[in-house]
C-alpha positions in Angstrom: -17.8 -2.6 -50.8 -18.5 -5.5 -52.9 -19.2 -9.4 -51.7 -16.0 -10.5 -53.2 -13.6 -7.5 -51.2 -15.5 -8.2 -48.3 -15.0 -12.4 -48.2 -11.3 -11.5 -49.1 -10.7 -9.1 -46.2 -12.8 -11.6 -43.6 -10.4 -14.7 -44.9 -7.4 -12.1 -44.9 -7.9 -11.1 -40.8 -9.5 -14.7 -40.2 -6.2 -16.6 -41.6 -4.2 -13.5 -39.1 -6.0 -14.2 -36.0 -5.6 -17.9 -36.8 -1.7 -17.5 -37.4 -1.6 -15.0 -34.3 -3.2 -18.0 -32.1 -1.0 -20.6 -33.0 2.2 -18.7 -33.2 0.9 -17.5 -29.0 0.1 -21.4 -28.5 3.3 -22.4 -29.7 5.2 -19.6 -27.3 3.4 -20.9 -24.8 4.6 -24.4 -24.5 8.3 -22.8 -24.9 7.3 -20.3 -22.3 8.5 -21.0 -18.3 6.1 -19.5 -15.8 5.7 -18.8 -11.9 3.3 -18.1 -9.9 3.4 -15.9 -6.6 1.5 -15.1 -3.8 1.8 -11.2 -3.2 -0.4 -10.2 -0.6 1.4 -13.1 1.3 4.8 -11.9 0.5 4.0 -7.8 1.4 2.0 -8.4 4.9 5.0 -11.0 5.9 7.7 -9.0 4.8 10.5 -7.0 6.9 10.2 -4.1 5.6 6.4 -3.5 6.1 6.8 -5.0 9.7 9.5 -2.1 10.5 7.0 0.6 8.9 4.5 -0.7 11.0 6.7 -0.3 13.9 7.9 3.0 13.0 4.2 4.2 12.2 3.0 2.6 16.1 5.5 5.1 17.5 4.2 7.5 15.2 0.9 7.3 15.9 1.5 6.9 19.7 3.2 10.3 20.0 0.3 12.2 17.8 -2.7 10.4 20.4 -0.9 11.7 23.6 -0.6 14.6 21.9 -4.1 14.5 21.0 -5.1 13.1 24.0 -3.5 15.6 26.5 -5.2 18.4 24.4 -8.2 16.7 25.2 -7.7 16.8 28.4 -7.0 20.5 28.2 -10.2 20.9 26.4 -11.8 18.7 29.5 -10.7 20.9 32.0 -11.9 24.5 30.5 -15.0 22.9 29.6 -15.7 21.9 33.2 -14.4 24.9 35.0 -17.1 27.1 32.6 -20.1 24.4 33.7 -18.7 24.5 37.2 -17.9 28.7 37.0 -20.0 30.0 34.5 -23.2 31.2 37.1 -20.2 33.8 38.9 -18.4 34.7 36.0 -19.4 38.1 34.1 -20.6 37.6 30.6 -17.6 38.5 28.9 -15.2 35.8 30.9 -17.6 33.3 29.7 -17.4 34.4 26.4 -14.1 34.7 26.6 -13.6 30.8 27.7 -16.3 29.5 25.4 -13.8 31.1 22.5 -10.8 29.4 24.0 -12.9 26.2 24.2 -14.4 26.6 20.4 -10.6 27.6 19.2 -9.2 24.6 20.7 -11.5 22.0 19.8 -11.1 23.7 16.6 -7.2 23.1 16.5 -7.5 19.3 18.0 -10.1 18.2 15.1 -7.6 20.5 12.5 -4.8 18.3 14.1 -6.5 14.7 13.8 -7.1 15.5 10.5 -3.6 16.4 9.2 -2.4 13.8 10.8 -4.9 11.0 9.2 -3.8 12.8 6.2 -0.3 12.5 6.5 -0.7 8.8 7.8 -2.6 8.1 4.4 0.2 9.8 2.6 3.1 7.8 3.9 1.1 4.6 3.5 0.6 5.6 0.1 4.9 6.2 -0.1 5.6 3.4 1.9 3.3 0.9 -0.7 4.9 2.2 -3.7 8.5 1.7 -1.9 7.5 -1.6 -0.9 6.2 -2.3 -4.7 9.1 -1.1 -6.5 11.4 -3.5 -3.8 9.3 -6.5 -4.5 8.8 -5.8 -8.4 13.2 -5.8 -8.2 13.7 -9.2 -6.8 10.4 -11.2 -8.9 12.6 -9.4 -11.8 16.0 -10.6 -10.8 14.7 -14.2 -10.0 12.8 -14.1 -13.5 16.4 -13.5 -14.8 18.3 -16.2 -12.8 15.9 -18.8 -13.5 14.9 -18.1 -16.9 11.3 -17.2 -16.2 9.2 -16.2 -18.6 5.9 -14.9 -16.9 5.5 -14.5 -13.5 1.4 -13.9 -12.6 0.7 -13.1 -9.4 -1.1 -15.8 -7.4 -5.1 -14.2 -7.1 -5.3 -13.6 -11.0 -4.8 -18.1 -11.2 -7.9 -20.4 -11.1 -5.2 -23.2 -10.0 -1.4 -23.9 -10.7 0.7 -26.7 -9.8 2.6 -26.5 -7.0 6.0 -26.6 -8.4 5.0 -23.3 -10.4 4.9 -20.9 -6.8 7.7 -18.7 -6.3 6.6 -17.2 -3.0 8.9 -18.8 -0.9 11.9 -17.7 -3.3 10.5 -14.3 -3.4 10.1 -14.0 0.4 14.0 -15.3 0.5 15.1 -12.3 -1.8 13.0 -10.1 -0.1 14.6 -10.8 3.6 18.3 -10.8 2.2 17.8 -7.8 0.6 16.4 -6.5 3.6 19.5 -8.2 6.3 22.2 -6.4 3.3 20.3 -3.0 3.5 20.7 -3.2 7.5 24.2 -4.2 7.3 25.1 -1.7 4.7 23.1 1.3 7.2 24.3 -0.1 10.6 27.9 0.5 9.8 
């Protein structure tokens, strides 16, 4: 490639990315943009209080479960320190099997359940993302909103540009229409 091809292309893709940048800047100032606080809106909202709620009751079932297994576990274990000088050598076999088996089964049971614990959080996110994602698109759409960034990627915005509050507000009507709509 020559000098005079080469100048040509750099002033070609120089006069684009000029044109590009002013025809963004001027988009810009026509643009209408909102800011809002995510994290805020997801720990505060309904819906991820009642999952919390339902996941407490959850959880409390699986550690009495766990817990009286434990207990189980507790008992053979000291009945084989206590018994194990008077029992024949196959009983306490026997009992150390049981005992092996069942911490075996309690460890094989804590596990599936943090794994299905970190599955439905996973579910339960993506629900919760695809709700919130809905109403920052239908207020976008009733007020005319161009961009709407979420809060953490902004080194400052004015205060008139947050849309948490309004978000929040869609969010818990949303939330009181779904409970009338399943309470009937």
């Amino acid at each position: 490639m020559n000098l005079k091809n080469f100048i040509n292309k750099c002033c070609f893709y120089g006069f684009t990315v000029v044109f590009l940048f002013n025809s963004m800047a001027m988009c810009a100032v026509e643009a209408k943009f909102g800011v809002v606080n995510h994290q805020f809106i997801l720990e505060n909202s309904p819906y991820e209080r009642d999952y919390r709620k339902r996941m407490q009751k959850e959880l409390d079932l699986r550690h009495e479960k766990i817990t009286k297994m434990q207990q189980i576990l507790k008992t053979k274990y000291d009945a084989l320190q206590r018994d194990k000088d008077i029992l024949s050598e196959s009983d306490c076999f026997k009992i150390e099997n049981e005992f092996e088996k069942l911490q075996t089964d309690i460890q094989k049971m804590a596990e599936q359940f943090d794994l299905e614990m970190r599955q439905k959080d996973i579910e339960e996110i993506q629900l919760l993302q695809t709700i919130f994602t809905e109403a920052i698109q239908e207020i976008a759409l009733k007020e005319r909103i161009d961009f709407i960034i979420p809060q953490h990627m902004t080194l400052f915005h004015a205060e008139h540009l947050d849309l948490t509050d309004m978000v929040r507000n869609q969010l818990d009507e949303r939330y009181m229409d779904l409970n009338k709509k399943t309470n009937l």
